[in-house]
N, C-alpha and C positions, 0 to 999 in steps of 0.2 A: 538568147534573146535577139530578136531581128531590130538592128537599128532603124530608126525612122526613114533613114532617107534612101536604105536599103529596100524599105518595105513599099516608098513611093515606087522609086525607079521598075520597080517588078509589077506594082499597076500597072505604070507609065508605058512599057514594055510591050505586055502582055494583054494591053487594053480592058483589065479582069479588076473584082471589086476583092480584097482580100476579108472576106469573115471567119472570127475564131469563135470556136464552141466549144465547151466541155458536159461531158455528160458520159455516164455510168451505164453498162447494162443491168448492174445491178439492183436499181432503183430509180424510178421516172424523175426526173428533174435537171433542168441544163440551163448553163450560164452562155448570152450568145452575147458579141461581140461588132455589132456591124456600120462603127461611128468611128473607126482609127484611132482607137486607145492604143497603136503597139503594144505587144507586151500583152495586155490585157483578156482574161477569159470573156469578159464581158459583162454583162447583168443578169438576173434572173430572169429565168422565160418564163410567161403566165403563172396560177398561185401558188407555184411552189417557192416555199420560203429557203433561204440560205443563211448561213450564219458561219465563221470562223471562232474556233472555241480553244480555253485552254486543254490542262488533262482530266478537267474538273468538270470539263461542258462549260464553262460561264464565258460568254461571249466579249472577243479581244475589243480593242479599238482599232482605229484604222492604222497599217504599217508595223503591228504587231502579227508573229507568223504563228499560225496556229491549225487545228486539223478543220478542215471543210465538211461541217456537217447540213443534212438537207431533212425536209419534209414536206410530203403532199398535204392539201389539204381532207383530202380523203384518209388520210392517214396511211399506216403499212400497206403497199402493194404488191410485196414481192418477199420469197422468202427462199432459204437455202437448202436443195432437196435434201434432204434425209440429215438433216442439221440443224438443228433447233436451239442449240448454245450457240452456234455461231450466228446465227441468225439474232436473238437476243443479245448480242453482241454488238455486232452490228446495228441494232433499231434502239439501243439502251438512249432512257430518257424521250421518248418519243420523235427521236432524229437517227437518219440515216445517216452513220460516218464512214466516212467514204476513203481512210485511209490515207489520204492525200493533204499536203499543207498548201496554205493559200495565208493570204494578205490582203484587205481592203487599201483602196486608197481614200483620201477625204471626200472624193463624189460618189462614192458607195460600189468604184469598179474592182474585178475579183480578180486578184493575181496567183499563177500556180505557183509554188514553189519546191515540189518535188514531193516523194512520198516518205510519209512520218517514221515506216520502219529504216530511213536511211537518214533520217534526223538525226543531231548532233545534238546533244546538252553542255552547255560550257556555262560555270559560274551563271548561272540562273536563266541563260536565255537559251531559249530553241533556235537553231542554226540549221539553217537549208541548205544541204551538199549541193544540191541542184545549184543553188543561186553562187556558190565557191566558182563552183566547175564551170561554170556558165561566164566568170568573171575572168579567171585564169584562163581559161578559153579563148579569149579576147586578146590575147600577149601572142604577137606575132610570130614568135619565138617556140609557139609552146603547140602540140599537135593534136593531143587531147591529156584528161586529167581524171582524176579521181579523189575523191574529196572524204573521209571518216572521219567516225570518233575513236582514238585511243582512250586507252586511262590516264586520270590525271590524277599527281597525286595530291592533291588538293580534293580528292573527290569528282564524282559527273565525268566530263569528258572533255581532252583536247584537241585539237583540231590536226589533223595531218591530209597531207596533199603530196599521191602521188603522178610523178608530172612526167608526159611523153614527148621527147620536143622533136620538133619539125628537121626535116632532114637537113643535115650543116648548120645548126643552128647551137646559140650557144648563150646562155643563162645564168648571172649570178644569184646566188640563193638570195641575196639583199638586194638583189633589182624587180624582183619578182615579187618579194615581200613587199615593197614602195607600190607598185602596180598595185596589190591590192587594199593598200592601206587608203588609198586616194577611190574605191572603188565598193570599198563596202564598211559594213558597221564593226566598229575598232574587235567589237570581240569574237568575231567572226573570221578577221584573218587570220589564216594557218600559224601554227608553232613549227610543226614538222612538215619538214618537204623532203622527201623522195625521188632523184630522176632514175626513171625508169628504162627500161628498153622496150617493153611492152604492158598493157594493162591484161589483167588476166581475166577469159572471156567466157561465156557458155557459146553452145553451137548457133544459138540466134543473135550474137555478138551484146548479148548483156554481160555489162562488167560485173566481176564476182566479186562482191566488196567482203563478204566472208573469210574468201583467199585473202586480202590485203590485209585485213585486220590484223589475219592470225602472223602476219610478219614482226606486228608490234613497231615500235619505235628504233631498234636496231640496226645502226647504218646510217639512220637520218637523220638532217641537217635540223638544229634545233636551235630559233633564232634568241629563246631569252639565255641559252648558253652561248651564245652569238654575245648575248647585251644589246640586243634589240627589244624594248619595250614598246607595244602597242596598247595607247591608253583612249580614253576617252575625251576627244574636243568637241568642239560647238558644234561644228561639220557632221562629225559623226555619233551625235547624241541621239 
C-alpha cells in the first residue's frame, strides 16, 4: 500500500494525476479510482453492479473481507472455451466472481485485498495474506515476507509468516509481533514467524506458497508458546 504523502510527492514530481483501476479480462466490469482514495480500487464504472460477498454469496457490510463478485446489466458476456463447469462456476447465482477479496469502506470505495485461494481462515474470520505481507512489509527491518495458513489445532487455520530481512538487519520475533499488533485486526497477526534466507519463487518471481506450507510449523517461532496473547480491544474491534 502507497502511503499518502508518498503518492503526493510522485504527483508533485512527476506533474502526473495518479488513477487506479481494477478490472478482469474475464468479464466486462471495472472499479476506477480517480478522486485520491489511496489505497483504493475505486467505484463502479457505468451499470455494472459490484458486490463483496461471504462463501454463501450474501453481501458483507463495509470493512468485512470478502470475495469480489460483479454483474453486467446485460447479463453473462463472456464464457470459458471448451469449459462449461468452470464457466458455471464462475457466473453461479447470476454474478461473476472474480476470485479476488475486496473490502468496502463506509463511502462505498473498493479495496483489494488479495486473492481468495491465498486467504487464511482463523476462528471465523477470513484473513488477507496480502494485507499481512503488505504490513510486515512496512518494518524497515524486514525485505520481503510471506504470509499462510498452517493447521490449527483448534480447527481452520493459523497464521504463519515467513520473514526476509533486509541486509544487516536484525529483528526480534516480539518486536515484529508489537509492529503488527498496532497495525492490524488482533486475529489477523501471525502465531508463527519464520526468518528466512530466501522466499521460494517460480521463474516469473511468484512466491510458492505451496512450497512453504508444505514446511509446516517446524522451526518456527510460536508467540502463544512465547506467552504472547493477541486479544481483542476497542482499537481493533
Amino acid at each position: 500500500a502507497c502511503p499518502p504523502s508518498v503518492w503526493k510527492e510522485f504527483e508533485d514530481r512527476f506533474g502526473v494525476k495518479i488513477i487506479e483501476v481494477y478490472g478482469m479480462v474475464d468479464s466486462p466490469g471495472f472499479l476506477m479510482n480517480d478522486v485520491d482514495r489511496v489505497g483504493s480500487m475505486g467505484k463502479p464504472v457505468g451499470e455494472v453492479e459490484f458486490r463483496v460477498v461471504d462463501d454463501n454469496d450474501n453481501p458483507l457490510p463495509a470493512d468485512k473481507i470478502g470475495e469480489l463478485v460483479f454483474r453486467h446489466p446485460k447479463g453473462q458476456l463472456s464464457h470459458y472455451h471448451k469449459l462449461p463447469d468452470a464457466t458455471a462456476e464462475a457466473y453461479r447465482n447470476g454474478w461473476f466472481h472474480s476470485g479476488d477479496l475486496a473490502r468496502t469502506d463506509e463511502d462505498g470505495f473498493y479495496y483489494f485485498c488479495g486473492r481468495k485461494k491465498a486467504s487464511i481462515r482463523r476462528r471465523g474470520e477470513n484473513i488477507s495474506a496480502w494485507e499481512i505481507e503488505t504490513v510486515v512489509n512496512q518494518h524497515p527491518a524486514v525485505l520481503e515476507s510471506a504470509a499462510y495458513a498452517v493447521p490449527s489445532e483448534l480447527g481452520e487455520d493459523e497464521v504463519k509468516i515467513a520473514v526476509v530481512l533486509a541486509p544487516n538487519e536484525r529483528i526480534r520475533y516480539e518486536e515484529l509481533i508489537e509492529f503488527c499488533r498496532d497495525r492490524m485486526a488482533y486475529y489477523a497477526v501471525p502465531r508463527f514467524i519464520e526468518f528466512v534466507d530466501e522466499l521460494p519463487k517460480t521463474g516469473t518471481q511468484r512466491i510458492q506458497y505451496a512450497a512453504l506450507k508444505a514446511r509446516g510449523v517446524a522451526g518456527a517461532w510460536d508467540r502463544e508458546r512465547a506467552g504472547i496473547k493477541v486479544q481483542r480491544t476497542r482499537a481493533s474491534a
